[in-house]
N, C-alpha and C positions, 0 to 999 in steps of 0.2 A: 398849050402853054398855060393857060388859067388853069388846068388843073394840077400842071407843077406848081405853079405862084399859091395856087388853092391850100395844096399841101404844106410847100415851104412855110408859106402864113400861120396853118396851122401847127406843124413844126415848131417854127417860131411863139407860136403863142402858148404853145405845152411848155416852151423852153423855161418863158417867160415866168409862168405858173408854178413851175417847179424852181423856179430861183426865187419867186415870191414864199411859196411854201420856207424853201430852205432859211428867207431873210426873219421871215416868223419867229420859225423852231429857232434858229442862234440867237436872236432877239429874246424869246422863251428863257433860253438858257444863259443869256447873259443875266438876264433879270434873274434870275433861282442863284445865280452863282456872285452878284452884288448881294442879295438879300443874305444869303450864306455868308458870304464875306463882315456887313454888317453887322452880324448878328456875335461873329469872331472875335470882333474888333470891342462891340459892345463888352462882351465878357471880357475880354482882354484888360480893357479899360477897369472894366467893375475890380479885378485881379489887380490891376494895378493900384488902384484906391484903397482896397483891403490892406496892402502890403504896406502900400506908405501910414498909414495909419497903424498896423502894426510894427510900424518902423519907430512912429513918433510916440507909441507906447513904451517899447521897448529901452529908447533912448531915454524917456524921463522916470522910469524904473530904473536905470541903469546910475540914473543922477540919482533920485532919493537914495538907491542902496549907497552908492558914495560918500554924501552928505551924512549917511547915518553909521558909514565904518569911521568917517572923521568925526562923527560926533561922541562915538564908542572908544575912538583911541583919546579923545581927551576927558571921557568920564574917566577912562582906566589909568591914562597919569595923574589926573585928579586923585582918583583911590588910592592911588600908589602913593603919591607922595603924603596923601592922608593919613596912608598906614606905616610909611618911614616914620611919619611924624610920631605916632602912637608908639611905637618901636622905640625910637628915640626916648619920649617921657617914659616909658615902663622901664627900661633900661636904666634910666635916671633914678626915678622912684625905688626900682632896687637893690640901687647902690647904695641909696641915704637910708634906704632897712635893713643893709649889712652894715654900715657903716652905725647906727643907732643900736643893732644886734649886738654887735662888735662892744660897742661901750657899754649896754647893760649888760652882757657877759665878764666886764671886768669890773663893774661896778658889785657883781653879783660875787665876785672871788675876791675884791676887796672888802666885804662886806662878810664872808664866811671866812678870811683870814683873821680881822677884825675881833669878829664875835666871837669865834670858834674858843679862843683862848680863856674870853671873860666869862663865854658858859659853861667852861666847864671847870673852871676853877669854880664859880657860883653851883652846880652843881657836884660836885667834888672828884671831879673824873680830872685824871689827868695821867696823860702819855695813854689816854683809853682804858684805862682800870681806875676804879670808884676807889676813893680815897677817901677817909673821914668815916664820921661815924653813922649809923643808922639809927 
């Protein structure tokens, strides 16, 4: 009977051995696969800090470019009504050049109906043929 209990024991203690071994190796492998894991997590994390930060880029480019179509649409009604304004006076200006055109154009026919008569009686033309003597 000790030599069955002998063996059993020994049995036993191979069992033992081999379920130490196995608590190692999964222990091994737990640790390589937390470290794995870790390592995941890390980069995940560093990816997610990249992203919110090209986030927070993006969103205050997206503010400047706003602030400067709003600042562009009120240069350009600024321009605009600038150049109504110029429109307006050059339109003004010349009317008062046709209208000042206007009056020395009849200043200019009152003035060649005028003379037209007294030169050429003083020159001796009249009705367009020279009259008088030479």
């Amino acid at each position: 009977m000790e030599l069955f209990q002998s063996a059993s024991m020994t049995h036993v203690a191979q069992g033992w051995v081999a379920t130490e071994k196995e608590r190692i190796s999964l222990r091994r492998e737990i640790q390589v696969l937390k470290k794995q894991r870790e390592r995941e997590i890390s980069v995940k994390n560093s990816e997610t800090v990249n992203l919110q930060k090209e986030t927070r880029d993006l969103k205050e480019d997206l503010r400047k470019k706003e602030e400067e179509i709003v600042l562009l649409k009120e240069e350009q009604q600024h321009e605009r009504s600038r150049m109504e304004t110029e429109v307006t006076n050059l339109q003004t200006e010349n009317s008062e050049l046709k209208d000042i055109l206007c009056l020395r154009e009849r200043e200019i026919r009152e003035l060649k109906d005028r003379d037209i008569p007294t030169v050429l009686s003083s020159t001796g033309y009249a009705g367009g043929a020279r009259t008088g003597e030479e």
